[in-house]
N, C-alpha and C positions, 0 to 999 in steps of 0.2 A: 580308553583314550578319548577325550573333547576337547576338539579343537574346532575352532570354527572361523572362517572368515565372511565378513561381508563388504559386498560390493555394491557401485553402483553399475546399475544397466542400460544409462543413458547418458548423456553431457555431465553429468553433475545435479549439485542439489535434490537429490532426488529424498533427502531425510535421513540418512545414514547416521548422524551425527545424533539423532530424536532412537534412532531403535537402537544405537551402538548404547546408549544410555542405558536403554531398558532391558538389553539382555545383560549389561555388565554388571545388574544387580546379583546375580549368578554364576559372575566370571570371576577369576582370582586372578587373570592379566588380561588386559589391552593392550595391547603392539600395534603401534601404528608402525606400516615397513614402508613407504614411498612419499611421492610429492613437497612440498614444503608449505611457506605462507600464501602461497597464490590460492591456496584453496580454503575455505570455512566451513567447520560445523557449527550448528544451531540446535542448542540442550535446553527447552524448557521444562522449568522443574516450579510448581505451583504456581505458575504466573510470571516466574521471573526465568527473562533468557540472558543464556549465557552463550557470547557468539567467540567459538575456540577457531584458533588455525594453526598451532603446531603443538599446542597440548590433546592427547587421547579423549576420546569424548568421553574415555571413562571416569574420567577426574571429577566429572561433578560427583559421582557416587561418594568421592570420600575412604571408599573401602579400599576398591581396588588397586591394583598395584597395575603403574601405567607406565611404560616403556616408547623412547623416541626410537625405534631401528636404524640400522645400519645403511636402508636404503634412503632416507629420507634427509634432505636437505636440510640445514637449521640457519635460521639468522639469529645471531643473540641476543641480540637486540629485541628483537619481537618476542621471542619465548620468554626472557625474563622479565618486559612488560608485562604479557600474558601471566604468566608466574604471579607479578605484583599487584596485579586486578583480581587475581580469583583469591589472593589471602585478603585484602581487602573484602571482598564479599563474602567471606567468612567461608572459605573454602580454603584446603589442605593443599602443600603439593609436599608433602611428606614420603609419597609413594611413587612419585616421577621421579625417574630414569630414563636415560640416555646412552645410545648407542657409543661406544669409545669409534667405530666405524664408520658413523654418520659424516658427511660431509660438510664442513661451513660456510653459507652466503659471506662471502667477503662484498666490502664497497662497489669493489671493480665489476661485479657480476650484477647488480643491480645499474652501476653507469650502464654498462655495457648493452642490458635489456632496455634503459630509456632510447641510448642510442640508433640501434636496431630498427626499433619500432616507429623510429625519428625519420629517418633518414633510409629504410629499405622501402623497395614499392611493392614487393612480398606480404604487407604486414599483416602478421600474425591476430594480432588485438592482444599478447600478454597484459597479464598486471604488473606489470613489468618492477616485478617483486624478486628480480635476478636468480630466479628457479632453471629455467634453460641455460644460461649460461654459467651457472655454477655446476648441472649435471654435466657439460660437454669439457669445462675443466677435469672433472673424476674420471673421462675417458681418455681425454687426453694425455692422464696419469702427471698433470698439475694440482690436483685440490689439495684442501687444508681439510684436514679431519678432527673429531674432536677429541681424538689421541692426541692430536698434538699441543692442547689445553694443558696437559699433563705432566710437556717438556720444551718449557716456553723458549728454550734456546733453541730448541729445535724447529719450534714455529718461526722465531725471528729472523732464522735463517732461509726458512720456504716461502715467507711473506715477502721478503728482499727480492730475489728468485720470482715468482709469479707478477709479483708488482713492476718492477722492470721492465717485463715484457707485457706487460698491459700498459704503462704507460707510453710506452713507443707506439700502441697502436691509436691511441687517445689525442696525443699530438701531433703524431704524422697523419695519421688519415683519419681523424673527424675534428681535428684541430679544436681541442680541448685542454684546456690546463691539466697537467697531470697531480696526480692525487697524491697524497701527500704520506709516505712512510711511517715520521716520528708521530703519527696522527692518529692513524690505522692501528701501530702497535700497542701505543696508550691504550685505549679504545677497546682495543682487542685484551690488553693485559686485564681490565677491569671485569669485561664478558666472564674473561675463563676461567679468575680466581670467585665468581657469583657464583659458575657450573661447575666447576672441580668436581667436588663431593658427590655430583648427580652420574657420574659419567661412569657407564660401566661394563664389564664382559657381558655385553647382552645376549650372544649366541649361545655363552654355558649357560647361565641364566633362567632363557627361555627354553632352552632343551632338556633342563634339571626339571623343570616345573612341567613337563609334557611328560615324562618318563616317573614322575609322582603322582601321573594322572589327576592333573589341577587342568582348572577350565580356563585355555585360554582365547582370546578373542582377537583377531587376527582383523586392524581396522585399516579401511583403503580411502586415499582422497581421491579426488575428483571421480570418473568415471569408465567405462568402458571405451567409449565412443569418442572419451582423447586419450586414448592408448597409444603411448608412442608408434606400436607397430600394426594396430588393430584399428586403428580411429578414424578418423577424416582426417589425414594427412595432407597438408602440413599443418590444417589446425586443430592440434593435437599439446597433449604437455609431455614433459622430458623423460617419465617415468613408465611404470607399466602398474594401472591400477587393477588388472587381472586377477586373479586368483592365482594366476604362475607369477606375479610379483611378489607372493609371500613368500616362496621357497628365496628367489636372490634378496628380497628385498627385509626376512628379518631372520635369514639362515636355518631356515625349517626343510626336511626334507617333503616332498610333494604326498609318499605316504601318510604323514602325521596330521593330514588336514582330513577331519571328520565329513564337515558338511559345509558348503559354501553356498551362503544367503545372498542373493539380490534383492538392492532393494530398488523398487522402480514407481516414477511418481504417473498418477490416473492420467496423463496428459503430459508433454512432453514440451520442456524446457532446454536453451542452451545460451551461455553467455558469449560474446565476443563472433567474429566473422564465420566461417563457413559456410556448409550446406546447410539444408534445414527441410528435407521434403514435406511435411505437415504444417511448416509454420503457416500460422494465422495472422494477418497482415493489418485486419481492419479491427470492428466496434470487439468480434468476437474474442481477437486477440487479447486486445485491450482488457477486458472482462476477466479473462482467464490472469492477468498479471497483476489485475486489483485486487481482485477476491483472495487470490493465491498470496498475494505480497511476496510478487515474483521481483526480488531487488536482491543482487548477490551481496550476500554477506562480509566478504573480502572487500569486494570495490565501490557497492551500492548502484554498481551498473542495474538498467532495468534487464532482466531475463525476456528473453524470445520466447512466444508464447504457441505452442497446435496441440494438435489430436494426439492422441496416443499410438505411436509409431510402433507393431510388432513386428516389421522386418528387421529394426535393432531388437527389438525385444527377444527375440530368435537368434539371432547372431549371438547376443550375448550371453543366451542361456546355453547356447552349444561352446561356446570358447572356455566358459567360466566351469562348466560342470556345475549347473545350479541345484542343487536338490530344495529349497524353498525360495517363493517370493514374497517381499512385504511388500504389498501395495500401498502408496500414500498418497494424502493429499486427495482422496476420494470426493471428499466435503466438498469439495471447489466445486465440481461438476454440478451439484442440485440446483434445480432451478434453471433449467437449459430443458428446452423441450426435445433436441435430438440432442445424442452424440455418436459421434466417429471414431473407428478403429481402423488402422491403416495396415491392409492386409498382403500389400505389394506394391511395386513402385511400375509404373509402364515408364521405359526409354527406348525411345526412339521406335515405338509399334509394338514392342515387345512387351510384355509383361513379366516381370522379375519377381521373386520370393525370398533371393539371396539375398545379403547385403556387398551390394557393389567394390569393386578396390578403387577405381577410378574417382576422383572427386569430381571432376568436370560432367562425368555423366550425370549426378547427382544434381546437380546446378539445373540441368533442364528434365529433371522423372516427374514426376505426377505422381502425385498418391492413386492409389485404390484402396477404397474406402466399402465398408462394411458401414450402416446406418442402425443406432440403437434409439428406442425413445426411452426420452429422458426419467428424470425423476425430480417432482417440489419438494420432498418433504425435506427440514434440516436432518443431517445423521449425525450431526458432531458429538452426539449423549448418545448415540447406541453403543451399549455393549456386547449386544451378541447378534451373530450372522441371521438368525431366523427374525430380527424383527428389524431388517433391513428393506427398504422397499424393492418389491418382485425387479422393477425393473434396474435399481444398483444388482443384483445377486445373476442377475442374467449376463450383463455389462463385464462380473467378477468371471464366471463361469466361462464364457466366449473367449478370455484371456486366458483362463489357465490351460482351456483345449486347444491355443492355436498354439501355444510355447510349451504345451507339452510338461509343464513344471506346476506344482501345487503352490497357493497363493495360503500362505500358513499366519500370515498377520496382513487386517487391514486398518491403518491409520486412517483416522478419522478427525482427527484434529492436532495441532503441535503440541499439546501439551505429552508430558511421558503415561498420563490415565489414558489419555483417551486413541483408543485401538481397540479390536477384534480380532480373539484368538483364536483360528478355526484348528491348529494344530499346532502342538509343543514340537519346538524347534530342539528346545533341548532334550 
Protein backbone atom coordinates (compact mmCIF):
# COMPACT_ATOMS: atom_id res chain seq x y z
CA UNK A 1 0.00 0.00 0.00
CA UNK A 2 1.19 3.93 -1.13
CA UNK A 3 -0.66 6.28 -0.17
CA UNK A 4 0.53 9.58 0.66
CA UNK A 5 -0.67 12.92 1.63
CA UNK A 6 0.81 16.31 1.48
CA UNK A 7 0.54 19.11 3.49
CA UNK A 8 1.24 22.51 4.25
CA UNK A 9 2.83 23.48 7.58
CA UNK A 10 2.29 27.03 7.74
CA UNK A 11 -0.45 29.90 6.26
CA UNK A 12 -0.25 28.61 2.94
CA UNK A 13 1.94 28.99 -0.24
CA UNK A 14 4.44 27.21 1.04
CA UNK A 15 5.02 25.14 -2.73
CA UNK A 16 2.78 22.22 -2.47
CA UNK A 17 1.33 22.72 -5.85
CA UNK A 18 5.68 22.61 -7.28
CA UNK A 19 6.31 19.01 -5.17
CA UNK A 20 2.57 17.72 -5.70
CA UNK A 21 3.96 17.92 -9.35
CA UNK A 22 6.87 16.27 -8.88
CA UNK A 23 5.90 13.34 -6.94
CA UNK A 24 2.84 12.79 -9.25
CA UNK A 25 5.37 11.77 -11.80
CA UNK A 26 4.97 8.32 -9.82
CA UNK A 27 1.58 8.68 -8.73
CA UNK A 28 -1.32 6.93 -10.54
CA UNK A 29 -4.06 9.40 -8.58
CA UNK A 30 -4.23 12.91 -7.01
CA UNK A 31 -7.19 13.67 -4.96
CA UNK A 32 -7.53 16.89 -3.94
CA UNK A 33 -10.18 16.18 -0.58
CA UNK A 34 -10.75 20.03 0.86
CA UNK A 35 -10.85 23.91 0.15
CA UNK A 36 -11.98 25.38 -3.10
CA UNK A 37 -10.93 28.68 -5.37
CA UNK A 38 -9.82 30.67 -2.56
CA UNK A 39 -6.62 28.93 -2.71
CA UNK A 40 -3.85 28.46 -5.61
CA UNK A 41 -1.18 26.13 -6.70
CA UNK A 42 1.78 27.11 -8.82
CA UNK A 43 3.24 24.23 -11.42
CA UNK A 44 6.29 25.39 -13.28
CA UNK A 45 7.17 23.13 -15.75
CA UNK A 46 10.32 24.41 -18.15
CA UNK A 47 9.80 28.04 -17.67
CA UNK A 48 6.30 28.05 -18.23
CA UNK A 49 3.78 28.42 -14.92
CA UNK A 50 0.75 27.25 -14.72
CA UNK A 51 -1.33 28.85 -11.79
CA UNK A 52 -4.34 26.04 -10.75
CA UNK A 53 -6.97 26.56 -7.95
CA UNK A 54 -9.54 23.73 -8.24
CA UNK A 55 -7.87 21.51 -10.76
CA UNK A 56 -5.13 18.76 -8.87
CA UNK A 57 -1.67 19.94 -9.48
CA UNK A 58 -1.27 16.68 -10.87
CA UNK A 59 -2.92 17.69 -14.26
CA UNK A 60 0.16 19.21 -15.45
CA UNK A 61 1.74 15.65 -15.69
CA UNK A 62 -0.77 14.66 -18.28
CA UNK A 63 -0.53 11.15 -16.97
CA UNK A 64 -2.11 11.06 -13.93
CA UNK A 65 -5.51 10.33 -13.22
CA UNK A 66 -6.71 13.56 -11.10
CA UNK A 67 -9.93 13.55 -8.78
CA UNK A 68 -12.02 16.84 -7.36
CA UNK A 69 -13.28 14.89 -3.72
CA UNK A 70 -16.14 15.03 -1.89
CA UNK A 71 -14.80 17.50 0.52
CA UNK A 72 -13.88 20.23 -1.70
CA UNK A 73 -16.12 22.99 -2.75
CA UNK A 74 -16.42 23.74 -6.64
CA UNK A 75 -17.49 26.84 -8.52
CA UNK A 76 -18.20 25.88 -12.09
CA UNK A 77 -17.64 28.54 -13.38
CA UNK A 78 -13.99 28.58 -12.47
CA UNK A 79 -13.15 24.92 -12.94
CA UNK A 80 -14.40 24.91 -16.55
CA UNK A 81 -12.50 28.24 -17.16
CA UNK A 82 -9.55 26.43 -15.67
CA UNK A 83 -10.46 23.26 -17.79
CA UNK A 84 -10.44 25.77 -20.91
CA UNK A 85 -6.98 27.39 -20.23
CA UNK A 86 -5.02 24.19 -19.67
CA UNK A 87 -6.57 22.55 -23.18
CA UNK A 88 -5.55 25.65 -24.70
CA UNK A 89 -1.93 25.29 -23.45
CA UNK A 90 -1.77 22.03 -24.78
CA UNK A 91 -2.57 20.27 -21.75
CA UNK A 92 -5.31 17.21 -21.17
CA UNK A 93 -8.04 17.15 -18.71
CA UNK A 94 -9.06 13.74 -20.07
CA UNK A 95 -8.26 12.26 -16.57
CA UNK A 96 -10.14 14.74 -14.17
CA UNK A 97 -12.76 13.70 -12.11
CA UNK A 98 -15.07 14.83 -9.84
CA UNK A 99 -16.55 13.91 -6.71
CA UNK A 100 -20.75 13.26 -7.34
CA UNK A 101 -20.34 14.40 -3.20
CA UNK A 102 -18.44 17.54 -3.62
CA UNK A 103 -20.32 20.60 -2.93
CA UNK A 104 -21.43 23.73 -5.38
CA UNK A 105 -20.42 27.52 -4.96
CA UNK A 106 -23.73 28.87 -5.92
CA UNK A 107 -24.07 32.85 -6.59
CA UNK A 108 -25.52 33.43 -3.29
CA UNK A 109 -22.45 32.22 -1.32
CA UNK A 110 -20.07 34.33 -3.16
CA UNK A 111 -22.71 37.62 -2.51
CA UNK A 112 -22.93 36.48 0.77
CA UNK A 113 -18.87 36.36 1.31
CA UNK A 114 -18.75 40.15 -0.32
CA UNK A 115 -21.22 41.13 2.08
CA UNK A 116 -19.85 39.78 5.17
CA UNK A 117 -16.67 41.16 4.62
CA UNK A 118 -18.56 44.58 3.76
CA UNK A 119 -20.41 45.17 6.38
CA UNK A 120 -18.96 42.87 9.71
CA UNK A 121 -16.34 44.57 11.93
CA UNK A 122 -15.01 41.04 12.58
CA UNK A 123 -13.39 40.92 9.09
CA UNK A 124 -11.85 38.01 8.31
CA UNK A 125 -9.76 39.35 4.96
CA UNK A 126 -11.63 36.20 2.57
CA UNK A 127 -11.19 36.15 -1.02
CA UNK A 128 -14.34 36.34 -0.72
CA UNK A 129 -14.57 33.54 -3.44
CA UNK A 130 -17.81 32.25 -1.47
CA UNK A 131 -15.85 29.14 0.12
CA UNK A 132 -17.11 29.88 3.88
CA UNK A 133 -20.33 30.33 3.02
CA UNK A 134 -20.84 27.59 0.76
CA UNK A 135 -19.17 25.05 3.59
CA UNK A 136 -21.71 26.44 6.39
CA UNK A 137 -24.58 25.75 3.77
CA UNK A 138 -23.17 21.64 3.72
CA UNK A 139 -23.64 21.90 7.62
CA UNK A 140 -26.43 23.36 7.70
CA UNK A 141 -27.78 20.41 5.50
CA UNK A 142 -28.84 23.22 2.60
CA UNK A 143 -26.08 22.79 -0.22
CA UNK A 144 -26.24 21.68 -3.88
CA UNK A 145 -24.03 18.82 -4.64
CA UNK A 146 -22.75 17.66 -7.73
CA UNK A 147 -25.00 14.76 -7.77
CA UNK A 148 -27.34 16.85 -8.32
CA UNK A 149 -25.84 17.88 -11.90
CA UNK A 150 -27.12 14.55 -12.69
CA UNK A 151 -30.91 15.06 -11.85
CA UNK A 152 -31.62 18.59 -12.96
CA UNK A 153 -35.17 18.38 -11.63
CA UNK A 154 -33.95 17.81 -8.65
CA UNK A 155 -31.63 20.61 -8.54
CA UNK A 156 -34.34 22.97 -9.76
CA UNK A 157 -36.23 22.25 -7.00
CA UNK A 158 -33.16 22.66 -4.11
CA UNK A 159 -32.18 25.94 -6.11
CA UNK A 160 -35.83 27.26 -5.55
CA UNK A 161 -35.53 26.12 -1.74
CA UNK A 162 -32.09 27.68 -0.91
CA UNK A 163 -32.57 30.81 -3.12
CA UNK A 164 -35.58 31.92 -1.23
CA UNK A 165 -34.25 31.89 1.75
CA UNK A 166 -31.06 33.71 0.87
CA UNK A 167 -32.98 36.26 -0.79
CA UNK A 168 -34.96 37.29 2.25
CA UNK A 169 -31.87 37.67 3.87
CA UNK A 170 -30.28 39.96 1.04
CA UNK A 171 -33.26 42.45 1.09
CA UNK A 172 -34.38 42.49 4.37
CA UNK A 173 -31.06 42.78 6.12
CA UNK A 174 -28.31 44.22 3.87
CA UNK A 175 -30.94 45.62 1.59
CA UNK A 176 -29.82 44.30 -1.72
CA UNK A 177 -31.73 43.39 -4.81
CA UNK A 178 -32.29 39.70 -4.81
CA UNK A 179 -30.73 37.45 -7.26
CA UNK A 180 -32.47 36.27 -9.69
CA UNK A 181 -33.71 32.39 -10.12
CA UNK A 182 -34.61 31.91 -13.99
CA UNK A 183 -30.70 33.30 -14.25
CA UNK A 184 -28.96 31.01 -11.76
CA UNK A 185 -30.86 27.91 -13.35
CA UNK A 186 -29.85 28.82 -17.00
CA UNK A 187 -26.34 29.31 -15.71
CA UNK A 188 -26.41 26.45 -13.84
CA UNK A 189 -28.03 24.17 -16.52
CA UNK A 190 -25.02 25.04 -18.86
CA UNK A 191 -22.22 24.33 -15.89
CA UNK A 192 -23.61 20.86 -15.40
CA UNK A 193 -24.34 19.47 -18.91
CA UNK A 194 -20.09 20.88 -19.63
CA UNK A 195 -19.35 18.47 -16.15
CA UNK A 196 -21.79 15.59 -16.51
CA UNK A 197 -19.42 13.17 -17.95
CA UNK A 198 -16.64 14.14 -15.33
CA UNK A 199 -18.72 13.46 -12.22
CA UNK A 200 -18.23 10.28 -10.44
CA UNK A 201 -18.40 7.45 -7.39
CA UNK A 202 -15.10 8.90 -6.24
CA UNK A 203 -15.09 6.84 -2.84
CA UNK A 204 -15.35 3.32 -4.96
CA UNK A 205 -13.02 4.75 -7.07
CA UNK A 206 -10.30 5.78 -4.83
CA UNK A 207 -10.56 2.74 -2.46
CA UNK A 208 -10.59 0.25 -5.79
CA UNK A 209 -7.20 1.87 -6.79
CA UNK A 210 -5.74 1.68 -2.97
CA UNK A 211 -6.81 -1.97 -2.56
CA UNK A 212 -4.84 -2.61 -6.22
CA UNK A 213 -1.97 -1.12 -4.48
CA UNK A 214 -1.79 2.01 -7.10
CA UNK A 215 0.05 5.10 -5.80
CA UNK A 216 -2.19 7.61 -4.69
CA UNK A 217 -1.42 11.24 -3.69
CA UNK A 218 -3.68 12.68 -1.28
CA UNK A 219 -3.42 16.84 -2.21
CA UNK A 220 -4.46 19.61 0.45
CA UNK A 221 -5.00 23.44 -0.12
CA UNK A 222 -4.28 26.04 1.94
CA UNK A 223 -2.46 25.10 5.31
CA UNK A 224 -2.17 24.06 8.56
CA UNK A 225 -2.37 27.17 10.39
CA UNK A 226 -5.97 28.00 8.85
CA UNK A 227 -7.32 24.91 9.99
CA UNK A 228 -10.74 25.35 10.72
CA UNK A 229 -10.13 23.82 14.20
CA UNK A 230 -6.30 24.03 14.55
CA UNK A 231 -5.44 27.54 13.04
CA UNK A 232 -5.55 31.21 14.22
CA UNK A 233 -9.19 31.33 14.77
CA UNK A 234 -11.19 33.08 13.34
CA UNK A 235 -8.76 33.66 10.73
CA UNK A 236 -8.73 30.50 9.55
CA UNK A 237 -10.65 28.75 6.25
CA UNK A 238 -13.84 26.46 6.36
CA UNK A 239 -12.10 23.22 5.74
CA UNK A 240 -9.62 21.04 7.56
CA UNK A 241 -6.20 20.93 5.51
CA UNK A 242 -4.78 18.29 8.02
CA UNK A 243 -4.00 15.11 7.16
CA UNK A 244 -7.34 13.90 9.23
CA UNK A 245 -9.03 15.94 6.41
CA UNK A 246 -8.25 13.20 3.97
CA UNK A 247 -10.09 10.40 5.90
CA UNK A 248 -13.82 13.04 5.82
CA UNK A 249 -12.53 14.95 3.19
CA UNK A 250 -11.86 12.14 0.15
CA UNK A 251 -13.43 9.01 2.24
CA UNK A 252 -10.23 7.01 3.03
CA UNK A 253 -9.96 5.34 6.01
CA UNK A 254 -6.94 6.88 8.45
CA UNK A 255 -5.10 3.35 8.10
CA UNK A 256 -4.59 3.58 4.35
CA UNK A 257 -2.47 6.65 4.63
CA UNK A 258 1.35 5.55 4.13
CA UNK A 259 3.20 8.65 4.89
CA UNK A 260 2.34 12.21 5.20
CA UNK A 261 4.76 15.02 3.74
CA UNK A 262 4.86 18.56 4.90
CA UNK A 263 5.76 20.85 3.03
CA UNK A 264 7.19 24.08 4.69
CA UNK A 265 8.76 27.33 3.03
CA UNK A 266 12.70 28.49 4.69
CA UNK A 267 10.74 31.64 6.06
CA UNK A 268 7.34 32.10 6.88
CA UNK A 269 4.58 33.66 4.97
CA UNK A 270 0.80 34.45 5.53
CA UNK A 271 -1.86 36.27 3.32
CA UNK A 272 -4.79 38.31 4.83
CA UNK A 273 -5.34 39.53 8.83
CA UNK A 274 -4.26 37.68 11.85
CA UNK A 275 -1.44 37.07 14.00
CA UNK A 276 1.87 36.80 12.71
CA UNK A 277 4.60 36.40 15.53
CA UNK A 278 7.87 36.57 13.18
CA UNK A 279 6.45 38.99 10.75
CA UNK A 280 8.98 41.33 9.46
CA UNK A 281 7.68 44.92 9.06
CA UNK A 282 10.48 46.97 7.44
CA UNK A 283 13.38 47.07 4.48
CA UNK A 284 13.94 43.19 5.62
CA UNK A 285 10.41 42.25 5.07
CA UNK A 286 10.21 43.84 2.04
CA UNK A 287 13.45 41.78 0.70
CA UNK A 288 11.98 38.62 1.70
CA UNK A 289 8.62 39.35 -0.61
CA UNK A 290 10.75 40.65 -3.70
CA UNK A 291 13.09 37.97 -3.92
CA UNK A 292 10.44 35.34 -3.01
CA UNK A 293 7.70 36.92 -5.41
CA UNK A 294 5.63 36.73 -2.42
CA UNK A 295 2.24 37.82 -4.40
CA UNK A 296 -0.87 35.27 -3.71
CA UNK A 297 -1.67 33.44 -6.56
CA UNK A 298 -5.53 33.46 -6.10
CA UNK A 299 -5.75 37.34 -5.37
CA UNK A 300 -2.31 38.88 -6.10
CA UNK A 301 -2.53 40.27 -2.61
CA UNK A 302 1.17 40.88 -1.39
CA UNK A 303 2.23 37.96 1.18
CA UNK A 304 3.50 38.87 4.81
CA UNK A 305 6.81 38.49 4.95
CA UNK A 306 9.37 36.80 8.83
CA UNK A 307 11.63 34.28 9.90
CA UNK A 308 10.96 30.93 9.93
CA UNK A 309 8.47 30.16 12.83
CA UNK A 310 9.12 26.42 14.43
CA UNK A 311 6.77 26.65 17.23
CA UNK A 312 4.12 26.19 14.17
CA UNK A 313 6.51 24.07 12.74
CA UNK A 314 6.23 21.70 15.79
CA UNK A 315 2.60 22.10 16.21
CA UNK A 316 2.10 20.97 12.79
CA UNK A 317 4.44 18.07 12.64
CA UNK A 318 2.71 16.65 15.86
CA UNK A 319 -1.11 17.22 14.52
CA UNK A 320 -0.29 16.08 10.97
CA UNK A 321 1.98 12.92 11.92
CA UNK A 322 4.80 14.10 9.53
CA UNK A 323 7.25 11.51 8.52
CA UNK A 324 9.00 13.76 5.80
CA UNK A 325 9.59 17.53 5.26
CA UNK A 326 10.20 19.35 1.85
CA UNK A 327 11.80 22.57 2.54
CA UNK A 328 11.41 25.48 -0.08
CA UNK A 329 11.97 28.49 -1.23
CA UNK A 330 15.60 27.99 0.61
CA UNK A 331 17.15 30.30 -2.52
CA UNK A 332 15.53 33.43 -1.02
CA UNK A 333 17.63 33.47 2.04
CA UNK A 334 21.37 33.73 0.20
CA UNK A 335 22.64 36.70 0.54
CA UNK A 336 21.56 37.84 4.20
CA UNK A 337 24.31 37.91 6.41
CA UNK A 338 22.34 36.48 9.52
CA UNK A 339 19.23 34.50 9.68
CA UNK A 340 16.64 33.60 12.47
CA UNK A 341 14.75 30.69 13.59
CA UNK A 342 12.02 31.33 16.00
CA UNK A 343 12.29 28.76 18.88
CA UNK A 344 9.43 30.10 21.12
CA UNK A 345 7.11 32.70 21.65
CA UNK A 346 7.68 34.79 25.46
CA UNK A 347 3.77 36.16 26.57
CA UNK A 348 3.45 37.97 29.14
CA UNK A 349 7.09 36.96 31.07
CA UNK A 350 6.66 33.53 30.17
CA UNK A 351 8.23 31.78 27.55
CA UNK A 352 6.10 29.25 25.63
CA UNK A 353 7.31 26.24 23.09
CA UNK A 354 3.58 25.24 22.44
CA UNK A 355 1.58 26.83 19.95
CA UNK A 356 -1.05 28.84 21.77
CA UNK A 357 -5.21 28.40 21.42
CA UNK A 358 -5.72 32.10 22.30
CA UNK A 359 -5.34 34.45 19.38
CA UNK A 360 -5.19 37.56 21.49
CA UNK A 361 -2.18 36.28 23.17
CA UNK A 362 -0.43 35.94 20.07
CA UNK A 363 -1.09 39.66 19.15
CA UNK A 364 1.29 40.72 21.83
CA UNK A 365 4.32 37.21 22.04
CA UNK A 366 7.55 37.98 20.91
CA UNK A 367 9.52 35.73 19.14
CA UNK A 368 12.69 33.87 20.56
CA UNK A 369 14.95 33.69 18.25
CA UNK A 370 17.82 31.39 17.67
CA UNK A 371 20.72 33.52 15.36
CA UNK A 372 22.27 31.73 12.13
CA UNK A 373 24.93 33.22 9.79
CA UNK A 374 24.05 33.68 6.71
CA UNK A 375 25.21 32.43 3.32
CA UNK A 376 26.20 34.54 -0.46
CA UNK A 377 26.63 31.92 -2.57
CA UNK A 378 23.45 31.34 -5.32
CA UNK A 379 22.00 27.64 -4.67
CA UNK A 380 19.37 27.70 -7.27
CA UNK A 381 21.76 25.01 -9.69
CA UNK A 382 22.69 22.81 -6.68
CA UNK A 383 21.76 19.43 -7.09
CA UNK A 384 23.15 17.77 -4.26
CA UNK A 385 23.17 18.45 -0.32
CA UNK A 386 27.19 18.09 -0.01
CA UNK A 387 27.88 21.01 -2.32
CA UNK A 388 25.52 23.26 -0.41
CA UNK A 389 27.20 26.08 1.58
CA UNK A 390 28.40 24.74 5.39
CA UNK A 391 26.23 27.43 6.53
CA UNK A 392 22.51 26.47 4.42
CA UNK A 393 23.29 22.66 5.63
CA UNK A 394 23.71 23.93 9.28
CA UNK A 395 20.35 26.35 9.02
CA UNK A 396 18.73 22.53 7.35
CA UNK A 397 20.05 20.55 10.16
CA UNK A 398 18.88 22.94 13.37
CA UNK A 399 15.30 22.50 11.73
CA UNK A 400 15.20 18.98 11.42
CA UNK A 401 16.51 18.63 15.31
CA UNK A 402 14.08 21.11 16.65
CA UNK A 403 10.78 19.39 14.75
CA UNK A 404 12.18 16.24 15.24
CA UNK A 405 11.17 15.10 11.44
CA UNK A 406 13.68 14.57 8.46
CA UNK A 407 13.76 17.25 5.74
CA UNK A 408 13.70 14.57 2.70
CA UNK A 409 13.57 17.31 -0.32
CA UNK A 410 15.07 20.64 -0.51
CA UNK A 411 13.64 23.17 -3.06
CA UNK A 412 15.86 25.41 -4.37
CA UNK A 413 14.25 27.09 -6.99
CA UNK A 414 10.39 26.90 -8.61
CA UNK A 415 11.03 25.28 -11.47
CA UNK A 416 9.93 21.16 -10.96
CA UNK A 417 14.37 20.28 -11.82
CA UNK A 418 15.54 22.17 -9.50
CA UNK A 419 15.42 20.52 -5.74
CA UNK A 420 17.70 18.27 -3.51
CA UNK A 421 16.91 14.68 -2.70
CA UNK A 422 18.42 13.78 0.57
CA UNK A 423 15.83 10.77 0.93
CA UNK A 424 13.25 8.86 -1.28
CA UNK A 425 10.01 9.61 -0.12
CA UNK A 426 8.69 7.06 -2.14
Amino acid sequence: MANYVVVGMQWGDEGKGKIIDVLAARADYVVRYQGGNNAGHTVVVRGEKFALHLLPSGIVSGKTKCIIGPGVVIDPAVLLGEMKELVARGGSVDNLFISDRAHIVMPWHVKMDELREEFSEGRIGTTKRGIGPCYADKITRIGIRAVDFLQMDVFAKKLKIALDEKNEIFTKIYNQPPLSYEKILADYTEYAAALRDKIIDSIEEINKAIEEDKIVLFEGAQAMMLDITYGTYPYVTSSSPTSGGVTTGAGVAPGKISKCIGVMKAYTTRVGDGPFVTELTGELGERLRTVGGEYGVTTGRARRCGWLDLVVGKYAANINGLSDIVLTKIDVLSGLDTIKLCTGYEIDGKIHHAFPASTESLYHAKPVYEEFPGWKEDISGITEYEDLPAACKTYVKRIEEFLRCRVSIISVGPDRVQNILLHEIF
